[in-house]
NUDRENNU-548740 format. One line per field, with one value per residue (C-alpha): residue number from 0; residue in one letter; x, y, z. Coordinates in steps of 0.001 Angstrom, whole numbers, padded with zeros to 6 digits. Layout:
<sites>
seq	[NUM, ...]
type	[A, ...]
xx	[X, ...]
yy	[Y, ...]
zz	[Z, ...]
</sites>
This chain:
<sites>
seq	[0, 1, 2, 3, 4, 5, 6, 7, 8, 9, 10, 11, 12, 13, 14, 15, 16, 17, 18, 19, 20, 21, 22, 23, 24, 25, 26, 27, 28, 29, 30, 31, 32, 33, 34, 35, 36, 37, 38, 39, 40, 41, 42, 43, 44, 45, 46, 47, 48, 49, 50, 51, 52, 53, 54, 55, 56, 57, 58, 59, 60, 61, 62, 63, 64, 65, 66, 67, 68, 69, 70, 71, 72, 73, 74, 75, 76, 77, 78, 79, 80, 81, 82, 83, 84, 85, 86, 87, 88, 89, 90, 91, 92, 93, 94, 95, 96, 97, 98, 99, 100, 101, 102, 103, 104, 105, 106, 107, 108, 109, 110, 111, 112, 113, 114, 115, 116, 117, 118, 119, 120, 121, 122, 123, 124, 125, 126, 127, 128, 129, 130, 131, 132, 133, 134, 135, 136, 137, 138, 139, 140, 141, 142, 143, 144, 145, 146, 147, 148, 149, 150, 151, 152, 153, 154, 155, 156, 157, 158, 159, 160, 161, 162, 163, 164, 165, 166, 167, 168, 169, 170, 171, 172, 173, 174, 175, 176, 177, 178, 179, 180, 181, 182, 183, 184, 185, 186, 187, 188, 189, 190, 191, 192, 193, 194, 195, 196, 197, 198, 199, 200, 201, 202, 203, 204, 205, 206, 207, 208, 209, 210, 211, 212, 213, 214, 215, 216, 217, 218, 219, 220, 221, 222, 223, 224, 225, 226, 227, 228, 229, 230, 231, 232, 233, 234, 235, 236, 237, 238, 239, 240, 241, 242, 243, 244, 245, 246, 247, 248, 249, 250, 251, 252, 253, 254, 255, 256, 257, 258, 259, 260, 261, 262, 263, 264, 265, 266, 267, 268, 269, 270, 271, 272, 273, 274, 275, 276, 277, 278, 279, 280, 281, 282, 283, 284, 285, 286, 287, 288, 289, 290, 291, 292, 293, 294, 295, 296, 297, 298, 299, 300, 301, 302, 303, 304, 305, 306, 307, 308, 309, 310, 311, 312, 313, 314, 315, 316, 317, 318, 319, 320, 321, 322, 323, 324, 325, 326, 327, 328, 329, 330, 331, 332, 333, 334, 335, 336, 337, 338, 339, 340, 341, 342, 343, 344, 345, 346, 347, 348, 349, 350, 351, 352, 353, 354, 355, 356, 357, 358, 359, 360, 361, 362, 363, 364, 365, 366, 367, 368, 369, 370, 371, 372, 373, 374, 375, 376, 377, 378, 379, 380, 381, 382, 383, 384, 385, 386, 387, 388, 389, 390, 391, 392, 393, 394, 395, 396, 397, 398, 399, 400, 401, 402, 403, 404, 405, 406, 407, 408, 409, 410, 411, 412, 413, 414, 415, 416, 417, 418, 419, 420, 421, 422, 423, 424, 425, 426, 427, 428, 429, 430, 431, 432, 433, 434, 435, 436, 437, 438, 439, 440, 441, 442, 443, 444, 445, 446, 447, 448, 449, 450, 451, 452, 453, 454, 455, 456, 457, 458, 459, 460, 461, 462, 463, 464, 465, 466, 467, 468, 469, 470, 471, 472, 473, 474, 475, 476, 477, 478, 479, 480, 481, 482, 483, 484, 485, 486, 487, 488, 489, 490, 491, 492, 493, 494, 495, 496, 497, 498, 499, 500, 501, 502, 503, 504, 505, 506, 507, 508, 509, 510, 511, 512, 513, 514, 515, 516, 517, 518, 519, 520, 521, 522, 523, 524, 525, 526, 527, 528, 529, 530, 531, 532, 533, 534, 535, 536, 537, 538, 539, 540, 541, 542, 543, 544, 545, 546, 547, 548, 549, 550, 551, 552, 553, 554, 555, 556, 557, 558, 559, 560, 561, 562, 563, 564, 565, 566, 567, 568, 569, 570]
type	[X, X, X, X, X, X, X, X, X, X, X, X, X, X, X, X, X, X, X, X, X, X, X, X, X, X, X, X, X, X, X, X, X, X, X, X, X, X, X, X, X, X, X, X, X, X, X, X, X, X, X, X, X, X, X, X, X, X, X, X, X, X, X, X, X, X, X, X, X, X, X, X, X, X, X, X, X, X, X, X, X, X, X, X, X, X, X, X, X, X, X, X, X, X, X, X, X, X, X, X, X, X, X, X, X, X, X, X, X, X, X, X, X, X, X, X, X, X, X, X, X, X, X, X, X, X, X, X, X, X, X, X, X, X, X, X, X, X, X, X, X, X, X, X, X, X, X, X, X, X, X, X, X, X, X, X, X, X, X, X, X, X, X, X, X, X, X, X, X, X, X, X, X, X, X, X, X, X, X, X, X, X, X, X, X, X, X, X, X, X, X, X, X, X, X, X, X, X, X, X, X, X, X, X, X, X, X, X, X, X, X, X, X, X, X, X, X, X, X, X, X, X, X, X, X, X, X, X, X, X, X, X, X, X, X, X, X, X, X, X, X, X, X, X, X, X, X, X, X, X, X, X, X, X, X, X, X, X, X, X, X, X, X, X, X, X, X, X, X, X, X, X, X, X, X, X, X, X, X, X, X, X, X, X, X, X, X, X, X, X, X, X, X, X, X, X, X, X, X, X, X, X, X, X, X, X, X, X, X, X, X, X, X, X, X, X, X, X, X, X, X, X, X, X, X, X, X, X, X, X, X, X, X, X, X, X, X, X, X, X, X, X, X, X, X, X, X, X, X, X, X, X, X, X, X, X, X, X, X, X, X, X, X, X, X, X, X, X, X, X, X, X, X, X, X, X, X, X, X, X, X, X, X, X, X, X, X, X, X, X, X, X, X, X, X, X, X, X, X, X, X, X, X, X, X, X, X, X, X, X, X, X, X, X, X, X, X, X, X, X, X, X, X, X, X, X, X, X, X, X, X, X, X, X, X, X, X, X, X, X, X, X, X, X, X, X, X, X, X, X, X, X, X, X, X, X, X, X, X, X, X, X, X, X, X, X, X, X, X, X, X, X, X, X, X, X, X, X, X, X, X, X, X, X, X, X, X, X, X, X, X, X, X, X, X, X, X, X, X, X, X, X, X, X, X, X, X, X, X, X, X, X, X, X, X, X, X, X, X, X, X, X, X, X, X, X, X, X, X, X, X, X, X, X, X, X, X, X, X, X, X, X, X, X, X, X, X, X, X, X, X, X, X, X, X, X, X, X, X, X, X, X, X, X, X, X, X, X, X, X, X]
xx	[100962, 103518, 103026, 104625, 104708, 105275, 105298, 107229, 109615, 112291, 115340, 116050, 116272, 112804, 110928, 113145, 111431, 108570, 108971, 110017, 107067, 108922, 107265, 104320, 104138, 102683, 104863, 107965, 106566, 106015, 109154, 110905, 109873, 110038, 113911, 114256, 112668, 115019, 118009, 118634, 119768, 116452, 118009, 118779, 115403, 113648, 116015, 115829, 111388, 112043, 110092, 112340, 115201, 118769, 119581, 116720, 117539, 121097, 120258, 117594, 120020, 122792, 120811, 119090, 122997, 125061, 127235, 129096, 127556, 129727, 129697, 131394, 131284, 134071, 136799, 139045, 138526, 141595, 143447, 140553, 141751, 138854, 142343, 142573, 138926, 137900, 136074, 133039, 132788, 132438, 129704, 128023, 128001, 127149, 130159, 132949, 136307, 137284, 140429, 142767, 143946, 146678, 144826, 141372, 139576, 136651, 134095, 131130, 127586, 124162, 122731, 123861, 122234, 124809, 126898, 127430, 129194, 131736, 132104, 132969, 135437, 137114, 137662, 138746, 141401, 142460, 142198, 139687, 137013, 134571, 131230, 130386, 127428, 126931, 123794, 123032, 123263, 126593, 127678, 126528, 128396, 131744, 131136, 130965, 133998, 136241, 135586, 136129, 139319, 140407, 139115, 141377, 144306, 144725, 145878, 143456, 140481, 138575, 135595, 136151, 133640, 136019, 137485, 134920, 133004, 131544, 133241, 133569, 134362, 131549, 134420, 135171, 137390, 139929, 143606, 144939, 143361, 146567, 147884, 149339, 150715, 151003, 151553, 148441, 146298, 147781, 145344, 145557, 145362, 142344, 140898, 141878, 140043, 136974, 136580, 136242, 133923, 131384, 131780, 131150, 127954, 127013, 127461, 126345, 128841, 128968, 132161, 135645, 138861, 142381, 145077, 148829, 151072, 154655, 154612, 151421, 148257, 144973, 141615, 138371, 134244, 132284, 129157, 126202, 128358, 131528, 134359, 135866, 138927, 138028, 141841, 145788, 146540, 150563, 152651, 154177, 150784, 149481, 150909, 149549, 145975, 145914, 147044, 144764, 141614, 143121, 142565, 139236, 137959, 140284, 142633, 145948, 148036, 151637, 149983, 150614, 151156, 147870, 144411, 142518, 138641, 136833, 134033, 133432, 130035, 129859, 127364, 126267, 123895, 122090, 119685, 121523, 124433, 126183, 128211, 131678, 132333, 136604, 138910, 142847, 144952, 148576, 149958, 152826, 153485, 151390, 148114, 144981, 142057, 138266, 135189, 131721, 129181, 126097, 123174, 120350, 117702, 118058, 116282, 113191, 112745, 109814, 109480, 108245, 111478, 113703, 113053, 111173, 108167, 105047, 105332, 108248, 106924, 104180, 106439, 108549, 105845, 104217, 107792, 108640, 104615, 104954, 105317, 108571, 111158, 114060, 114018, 118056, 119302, 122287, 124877, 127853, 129265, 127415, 124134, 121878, 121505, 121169, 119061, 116680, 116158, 116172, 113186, 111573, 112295, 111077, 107580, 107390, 108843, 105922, 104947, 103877, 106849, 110461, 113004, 116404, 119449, 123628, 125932, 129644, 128312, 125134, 125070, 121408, 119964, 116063, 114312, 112142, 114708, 117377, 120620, 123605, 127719, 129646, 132905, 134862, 137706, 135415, 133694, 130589, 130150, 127341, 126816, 126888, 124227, 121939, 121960, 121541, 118431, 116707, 116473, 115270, 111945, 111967, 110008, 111698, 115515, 118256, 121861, 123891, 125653, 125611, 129347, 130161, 128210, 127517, 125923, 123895, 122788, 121583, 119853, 117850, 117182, 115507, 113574, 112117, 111134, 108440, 110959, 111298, 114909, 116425, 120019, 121926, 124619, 127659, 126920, 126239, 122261, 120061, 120151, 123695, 122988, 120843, 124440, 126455, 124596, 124403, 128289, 128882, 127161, 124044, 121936, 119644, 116250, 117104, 117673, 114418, 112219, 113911, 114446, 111373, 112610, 115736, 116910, 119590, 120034, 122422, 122571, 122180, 123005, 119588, 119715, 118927, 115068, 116485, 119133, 118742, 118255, 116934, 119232, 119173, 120382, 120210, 117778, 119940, 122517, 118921, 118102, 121747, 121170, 118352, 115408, 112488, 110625, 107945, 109963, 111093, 107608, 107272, 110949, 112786, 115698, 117835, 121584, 123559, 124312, 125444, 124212, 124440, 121926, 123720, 127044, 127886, 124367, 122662, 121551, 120721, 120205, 117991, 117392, 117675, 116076, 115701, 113190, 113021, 110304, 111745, 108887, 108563, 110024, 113051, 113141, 113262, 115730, 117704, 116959, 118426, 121279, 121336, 123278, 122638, 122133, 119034, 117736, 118032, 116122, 113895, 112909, 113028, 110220, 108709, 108472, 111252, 112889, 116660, 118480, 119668, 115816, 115003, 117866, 116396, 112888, 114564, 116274, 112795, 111179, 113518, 114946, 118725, 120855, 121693, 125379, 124886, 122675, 125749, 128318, 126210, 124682, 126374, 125491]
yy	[-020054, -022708, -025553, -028924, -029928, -026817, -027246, -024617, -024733, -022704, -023762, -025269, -022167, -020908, -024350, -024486, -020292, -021728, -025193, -022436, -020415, -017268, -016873, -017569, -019666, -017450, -014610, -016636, -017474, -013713, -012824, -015618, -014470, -010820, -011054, -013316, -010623, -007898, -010372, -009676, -012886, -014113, -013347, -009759, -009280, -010436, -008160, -004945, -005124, -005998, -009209, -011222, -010145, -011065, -012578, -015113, -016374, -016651, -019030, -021063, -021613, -022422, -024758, -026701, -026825, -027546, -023784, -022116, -018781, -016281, -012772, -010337, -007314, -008435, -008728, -006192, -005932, -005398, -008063, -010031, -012060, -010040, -008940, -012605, -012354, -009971, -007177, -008051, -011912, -010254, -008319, -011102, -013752, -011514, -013297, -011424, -014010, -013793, -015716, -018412, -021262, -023361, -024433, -023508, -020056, -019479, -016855, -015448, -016020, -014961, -017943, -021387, -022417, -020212, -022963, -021804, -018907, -021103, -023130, -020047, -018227, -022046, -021942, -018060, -018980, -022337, -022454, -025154, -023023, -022809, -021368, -018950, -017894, -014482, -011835, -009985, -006348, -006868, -008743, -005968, -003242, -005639, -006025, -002157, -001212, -003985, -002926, 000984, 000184, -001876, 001359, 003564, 002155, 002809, -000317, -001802, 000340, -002181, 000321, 001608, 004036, 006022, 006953, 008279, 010555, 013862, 016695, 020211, 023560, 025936, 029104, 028926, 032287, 031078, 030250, 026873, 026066, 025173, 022761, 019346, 017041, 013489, 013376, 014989, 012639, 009440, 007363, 006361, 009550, 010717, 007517, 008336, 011767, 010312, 008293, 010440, 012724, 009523, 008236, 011564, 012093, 008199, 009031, 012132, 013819, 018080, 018421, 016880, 017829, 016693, 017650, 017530, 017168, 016468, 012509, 011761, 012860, 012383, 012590, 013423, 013469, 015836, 014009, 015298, 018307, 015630, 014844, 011362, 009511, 008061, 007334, 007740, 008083, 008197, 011163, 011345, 011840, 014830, 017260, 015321, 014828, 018029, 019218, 017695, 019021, 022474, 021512, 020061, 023655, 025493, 027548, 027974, 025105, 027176, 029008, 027819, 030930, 032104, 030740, 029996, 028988, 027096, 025150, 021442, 020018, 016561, 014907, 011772, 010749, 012799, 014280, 014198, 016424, 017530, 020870, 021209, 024819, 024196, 026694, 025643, 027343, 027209, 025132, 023978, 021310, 021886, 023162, 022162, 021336, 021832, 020828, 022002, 019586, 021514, 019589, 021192, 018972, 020540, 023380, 021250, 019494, 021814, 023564, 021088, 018536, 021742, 020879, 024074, 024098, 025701, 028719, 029036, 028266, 030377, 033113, 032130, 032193, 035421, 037346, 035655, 036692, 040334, 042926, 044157, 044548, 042271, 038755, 037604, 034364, 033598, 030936, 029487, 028440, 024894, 025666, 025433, 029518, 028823, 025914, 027863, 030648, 028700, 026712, 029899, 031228, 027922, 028924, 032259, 031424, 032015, 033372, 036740, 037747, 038429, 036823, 038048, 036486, 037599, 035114, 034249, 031866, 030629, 026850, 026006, 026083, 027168, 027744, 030798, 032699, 035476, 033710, 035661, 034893, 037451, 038318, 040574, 040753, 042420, 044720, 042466, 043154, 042483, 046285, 046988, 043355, 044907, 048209, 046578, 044680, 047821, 048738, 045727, 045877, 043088, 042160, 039857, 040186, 037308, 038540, 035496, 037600, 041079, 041438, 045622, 048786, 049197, 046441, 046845, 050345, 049593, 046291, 048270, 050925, 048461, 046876, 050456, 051235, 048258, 045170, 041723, 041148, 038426, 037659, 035884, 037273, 035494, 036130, 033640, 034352, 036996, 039574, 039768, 040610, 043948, 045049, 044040, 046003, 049141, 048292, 048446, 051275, 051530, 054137, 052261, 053939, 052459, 048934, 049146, 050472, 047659, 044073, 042381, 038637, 037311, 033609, 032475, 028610, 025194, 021759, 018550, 015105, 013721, 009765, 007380, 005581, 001971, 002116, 004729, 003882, 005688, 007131, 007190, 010878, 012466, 015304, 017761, 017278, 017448, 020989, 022265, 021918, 023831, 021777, 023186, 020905, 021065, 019317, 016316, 014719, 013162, 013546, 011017, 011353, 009340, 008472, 007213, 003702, 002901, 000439, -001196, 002079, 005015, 006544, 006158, 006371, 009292, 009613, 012923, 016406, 018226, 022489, 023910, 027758, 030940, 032648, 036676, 038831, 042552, 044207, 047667, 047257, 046108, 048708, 050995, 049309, 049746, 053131, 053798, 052096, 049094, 046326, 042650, 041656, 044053, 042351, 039261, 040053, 041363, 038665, 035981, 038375, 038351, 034401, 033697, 030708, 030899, 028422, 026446, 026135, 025050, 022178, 020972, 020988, 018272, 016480, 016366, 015243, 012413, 013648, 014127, 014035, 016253, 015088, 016889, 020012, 020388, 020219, 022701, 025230, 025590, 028485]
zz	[140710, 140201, 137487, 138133, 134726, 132547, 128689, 127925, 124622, 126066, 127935, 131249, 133030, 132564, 133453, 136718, 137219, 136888, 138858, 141626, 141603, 140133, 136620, 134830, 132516, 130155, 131749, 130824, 127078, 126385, 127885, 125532, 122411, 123480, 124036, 121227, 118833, 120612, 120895, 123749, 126420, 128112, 131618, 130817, 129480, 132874, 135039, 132892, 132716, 136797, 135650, 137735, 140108, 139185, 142571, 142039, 138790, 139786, 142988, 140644, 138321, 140472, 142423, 138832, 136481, 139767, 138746, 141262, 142304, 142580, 143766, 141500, 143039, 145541, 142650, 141857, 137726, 136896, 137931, 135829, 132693, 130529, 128156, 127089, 125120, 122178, 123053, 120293, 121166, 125262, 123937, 121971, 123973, 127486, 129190, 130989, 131600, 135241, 135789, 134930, 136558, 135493, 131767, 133006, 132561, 134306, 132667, 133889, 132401, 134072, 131952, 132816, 129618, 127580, 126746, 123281, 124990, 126568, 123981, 121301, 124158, 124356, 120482, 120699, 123438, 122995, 126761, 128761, 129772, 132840, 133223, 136666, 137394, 138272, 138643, 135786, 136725, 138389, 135379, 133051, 135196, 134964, 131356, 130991, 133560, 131765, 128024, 128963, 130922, 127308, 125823, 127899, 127729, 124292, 123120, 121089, 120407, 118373, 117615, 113678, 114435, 116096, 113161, 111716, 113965, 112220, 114550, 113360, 114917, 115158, 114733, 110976, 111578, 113953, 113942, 113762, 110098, 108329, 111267, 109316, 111943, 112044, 115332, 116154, 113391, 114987, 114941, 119144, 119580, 117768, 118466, 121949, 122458, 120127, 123135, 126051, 124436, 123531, 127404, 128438, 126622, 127455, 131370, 131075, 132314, 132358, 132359, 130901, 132766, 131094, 133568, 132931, 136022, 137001, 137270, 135304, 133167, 133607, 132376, 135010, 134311, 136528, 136981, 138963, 140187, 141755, 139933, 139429, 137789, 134448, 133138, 133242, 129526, 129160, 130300, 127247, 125056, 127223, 124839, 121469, 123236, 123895, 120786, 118765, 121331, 119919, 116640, 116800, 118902, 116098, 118472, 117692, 118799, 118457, 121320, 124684, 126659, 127234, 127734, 124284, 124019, 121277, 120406, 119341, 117393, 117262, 115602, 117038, 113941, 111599, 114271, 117388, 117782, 121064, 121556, 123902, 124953, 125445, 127616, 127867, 130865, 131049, 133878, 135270, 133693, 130506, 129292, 131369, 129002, 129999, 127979, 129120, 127281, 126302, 126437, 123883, 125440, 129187, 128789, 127879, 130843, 131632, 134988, 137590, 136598, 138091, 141670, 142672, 146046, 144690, 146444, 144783, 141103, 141774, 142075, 139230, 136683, 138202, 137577, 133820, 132619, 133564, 130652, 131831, 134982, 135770, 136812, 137931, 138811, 140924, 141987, 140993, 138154, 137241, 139369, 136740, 136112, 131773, 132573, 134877, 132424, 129252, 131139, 131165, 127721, 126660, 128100, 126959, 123383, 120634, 117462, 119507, 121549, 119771, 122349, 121911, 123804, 124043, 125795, 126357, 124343, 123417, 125999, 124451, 120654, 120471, 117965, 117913, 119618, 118281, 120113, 119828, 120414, 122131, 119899, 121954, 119694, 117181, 119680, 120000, 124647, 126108, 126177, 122435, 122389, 124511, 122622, 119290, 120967, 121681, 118278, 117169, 119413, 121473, 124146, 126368, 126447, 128096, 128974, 129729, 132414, 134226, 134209, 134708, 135181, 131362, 130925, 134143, 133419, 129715, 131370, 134029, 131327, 129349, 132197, 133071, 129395, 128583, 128302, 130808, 130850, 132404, 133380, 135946, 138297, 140465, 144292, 147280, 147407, 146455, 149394, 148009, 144813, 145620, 146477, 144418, 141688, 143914, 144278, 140179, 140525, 139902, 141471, 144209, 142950, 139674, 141149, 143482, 140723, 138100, 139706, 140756, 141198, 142618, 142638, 144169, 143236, 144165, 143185, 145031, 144320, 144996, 146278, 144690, 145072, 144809, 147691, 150130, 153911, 157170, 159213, 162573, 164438, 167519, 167953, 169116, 166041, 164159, 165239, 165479, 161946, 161386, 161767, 163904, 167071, 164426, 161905, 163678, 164753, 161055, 160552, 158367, 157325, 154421, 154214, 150312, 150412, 146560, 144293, 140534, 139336, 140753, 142321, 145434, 146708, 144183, 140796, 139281, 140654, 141913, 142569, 145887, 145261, 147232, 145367, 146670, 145118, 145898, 147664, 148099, 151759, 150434, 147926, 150589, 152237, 148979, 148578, 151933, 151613, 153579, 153326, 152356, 156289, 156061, 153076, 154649, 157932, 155684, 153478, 156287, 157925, 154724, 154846, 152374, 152794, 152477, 150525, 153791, 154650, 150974, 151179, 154615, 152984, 150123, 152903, 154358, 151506, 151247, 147917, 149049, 152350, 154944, 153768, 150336, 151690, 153892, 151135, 148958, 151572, 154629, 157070]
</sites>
């Protein structure tokens, strides 16, 4: 309730909150002295507990101090004066400069009261300065977009930190150790490079792309499975950014012929460090560098954050407790295989079992379990792995990958002699990959009396909570699509819209999952020789929902769109 004649010792813009009816008075004590003890500014302490919109404290304030309200969203940042201002007083004083006038700059606050902000950006300047008032999650987005386009552009990276970032290569034995360049340490440069990687991991971002071409260079963040633009770093440095990438994964930077792979650790403070798995490909017009971050914290998001239906879960768990048999998982390359089957490592992983893994390499650290690198060059396959586990009596075994018929015979071997092996596999879903194994070559009997789980997985965007709208579509479009008559009585359906919280309309992923338990009608089918059109009858009698089903069951749910179910699975 409202209080006419608060006694509140804090500034003007929490009485006129309360005089409005939009705090407590209480509320608005706590929240003082909470943001003073976190200094933090008071209005970006109400916005981020949602104590108070930012909207409403922008229109009280506007309408008690007489300040402009302004809408910064519609401006185009970079034609913004935010170069004129240091990047630390920006920070400090939670003000972002917008333009200049003649002798006037005009700067945007979400306090009114932040006069002392003004005042200090006047001093900085020597220019007249005027406050705007602005909401405070669009300011903080501004702030953010105009201190990483300073960042970018290499000009003045003001952040000494950069400098002096622990990164190390994880491969000790490879070439490129006695590289002295001082074109390569230039400062920019590394400072440069230091950069991307920390906005990566601060988006989080899977993937980095650096991509020489004819006219320009650029750098791109794959984030939630969709790439994006981050910057346009000069032509002219692709070759030294690049070069000193191949010195931080230790390849051989005289080497520009063929493709090269390495490994970055950087660690972010003395208990948080992030790996880059890094591949360059000669192009064109240079070498094309990609860095796979590798999270070690995904694989402990526990089962139910995955995005599988109970049924399906069920099924998971029932195939990962057995004693032995296989359990694949397919898709392409960033679906979430690793994830999937590090999530169930993670809950088979104690003192009782003795988990070995091989990969092309090891994407998550656990402890508890016998990770191993592959090292082709010194004979370490996948095959001679896998033998070398069998020796050392394990009872659940991971192959990162069942690439050739070695490795596939040795796997099913070991899946018919007392072990749970698990592995993943490149096809389109998991009909499919009953044949492809029978087309490596393995015998069918073998594969029917071996596999007992297949998943075939995607990833969706999933929309985002704050944002999303109802759509309105026509019900013939509806079940052209797939939906049933069933379906559409409850029916409704969500479209992106884009906000300050997300991109473009989502925020995070989540798993779309065909989950096929080989039963011994499909095993016959195998043993006879049928095809992956079979298997597929077959397991839709059987009540297994096919991957296109699962998506429309999250579109359903409201948890993505149709949109992304059609960019991901599309019949």
């Amino acid at each position: 309730m409202a209080t006419t004649n608060p006694t509140l010792n804090v500034g003007g813009l929490a009485r006129r909150l309360i005089m409005d009816g939009l705090l407590e008075e209480s509320v608005a004590e706590d929240a003082y002295e909470a943001s003073l003890e976190k200094k933090q500014p008071f209005v970006s302490y109400l916005v981020e507990n949602k104590i108070l919109s930012g909207h409403d404290i922008a229109w009280s304030g506007s309408q008690e101090f007489g300040v402009a309200l302004f809408d910064i969203q519609s401006m185009d940042m970079e034609a913004s004066a935010y170069k004129l201002v240091d990047e630390k007083l920006i920070r400090q004083n939670n003000a972002l400069p917008l333009f200049k006038r003649g002798n006037r700059l005009y700067v945007a606050v979400s306090d009114p009261t932040n006069l002392g902000a003004i005042d200090e950006i006047k001093f900085n300047t020597g220019i007249n300065t005027e406050a705007v008032l602005v909401e405070d999650e669009p300011l903080q987005k501004a702030i953010e977009l105009a201190l990483e386009a300073m960042d970018t552009t290499m000009s003045e990276l003001m952040d000494a930190d950069l400098d002096n970032l622990d990164i190390t290569s994880e491969d000790e034995n490879s070439a490129g150790e006695d590289i002295d360049s001082a074109e390569i340490s230039d400062t920019p440069v590394v400072r440069f490079v230091n950069k991307v990687l920390l906005d990566a991991i601060n988006r989080g971002a899977s993937d980095i792309h650096l991509e020489p071409y004819e006219k320009y260079f650029r750098v791109r963040f794959r984030h939630d499975g969709v790439l994006h633009e981050i910057a346009t770093p000069p032509l002219a440095l692709a070759m030294r950014i690049v070069a000193r990438l191949k010195v931080m994964s230790r390849m051989d930077i005289a080497e520009r012929r063929v493709p090269q792979d390495g490994r970055i650790k950087m660690n972010l403070s003395r208990n948080r460090a992030i790996d880059f798995r890094v591949n360059t490909c000669p192009t064109l017009y240079g070498e094309k560098v990609v860095l796979r971050i590798l999270d070690p914290t995904s694989a402990q998001l526990g089962i139910d954050a995955l995005g599988y239906e109970e049924d399906q879960k069920k099924l998971f768990l029932e195939a990962i407790n057995k004693p032995y048999g296989m359990v694949l998982v397919t898709g392409p390359t960033g679906s979430g295989k690793t994830v999937s089957l590090y999530t169930g490592l993670n809950l088979l992983n104690s003192s009782d079992r003795n988990i070995s893994t091989c990969e092309d390499p090891v994407e998550i650290n656990m402890a508890g379990i016998n990770q191993v690198n592959m090292n082709p060059k010194a004979g370490l396959t996948f095959a001679e792995a896998l033998r070398a586990f069998l020796r050392q009596d394990p009872d659940i075994i991971m192959i990162g990958e069942v690439r050739d018929l070695e490795t596939a015979e040795i796997a099913v071997k070991a899946a018919q002699t007392g072990h749970l092996v698990l592995s993943t596999l490149h096809t389109n879903d998991a009909p499919q990959t009953l044949t492809r194994l029978a087309n490596m070559g393995v015998p069918p009997f073998n594969i029917a009396s071996a596999v007992h789980l297949i998943i075939a997985q995607r990833l969706a965007r999933r929309l985002c909570n704050d944002c999303k709208t109802v759509l309105e579509v026509p019900r013939d479009a509806l079940l052209e699509e797939g939906f049933t008559e069933d379906d559409l009585d409850d029916l409704r359906l969500y479209g992106p819209v884009g906000c300050d919280k997300c991109t473009s309309g989502y925020k995070g992923r989540v798993g779309i999952y065909q989950v096929m338990p080989v039963s011994e009608e499909m095993g016959r089918i195998i043993m006879e020789h049928g095809n992956s059109i079979q298997l597929a009858d077959q397991a839709a009698i059987e009540g297994i929902a096919d991957l296109r089903k699962s998506g429309l069951r999250k579109v359903k749910s409201g948890l993505t769109s149709l949109e992304e179910i059609n960019r991901v699975t599309k019949d």
